[in-house]
N, C-alpha and C positions, 0 to 999 in steps of 0.2 A: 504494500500500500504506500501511495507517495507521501511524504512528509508534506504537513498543513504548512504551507507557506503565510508568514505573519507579519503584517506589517502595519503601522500606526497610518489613520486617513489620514493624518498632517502628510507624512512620508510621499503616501499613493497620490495625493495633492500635487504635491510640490514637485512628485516626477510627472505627476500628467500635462505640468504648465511648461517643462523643462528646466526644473531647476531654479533654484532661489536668482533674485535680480542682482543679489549679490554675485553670483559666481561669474555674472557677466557683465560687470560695470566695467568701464577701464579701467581703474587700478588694478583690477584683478588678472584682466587681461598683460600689464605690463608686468606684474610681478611675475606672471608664467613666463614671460618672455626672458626675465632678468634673471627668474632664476634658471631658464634653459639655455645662457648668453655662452657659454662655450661650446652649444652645439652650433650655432648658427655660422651660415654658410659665407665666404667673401661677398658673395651677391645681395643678401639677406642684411648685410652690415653695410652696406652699398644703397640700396633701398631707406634703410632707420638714418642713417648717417645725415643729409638734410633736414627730416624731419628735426630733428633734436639741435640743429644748427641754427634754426628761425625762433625756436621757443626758448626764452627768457622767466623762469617763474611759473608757468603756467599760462602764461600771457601772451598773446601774440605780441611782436613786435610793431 
């Protein structure tokens, strides 16, 4: 007989919307990035490289 799979509605909730807003705000986004910064490719560093060159703070320039 299969084991009762258990799980809290908050849980089954939050996977049927895809996931908390947090998992996909940007800082969230960058810190995956920052923390995965020695896999990334010369071209990948190529691409971020401008980006991060015009921003000041948070701020456009």
């Amino acid at each position: 007989m299969p084991r009762q799979y258990t799980m809290s509605d908050k849980a089954r909730e939050a996977r049927r919307k895809g996931g908390s807003a947090a998992a996909r705000s940007l800082d969230a986004y960058i810190t995956r990035i920052v923390d995965r910064a020695p896999e990334l490719t010369d071209e990948q560093i190529a691409r971020l490289r401008p980006l991060l060159a015009r921003v000041s703070g948070g701020q456009p320039e």
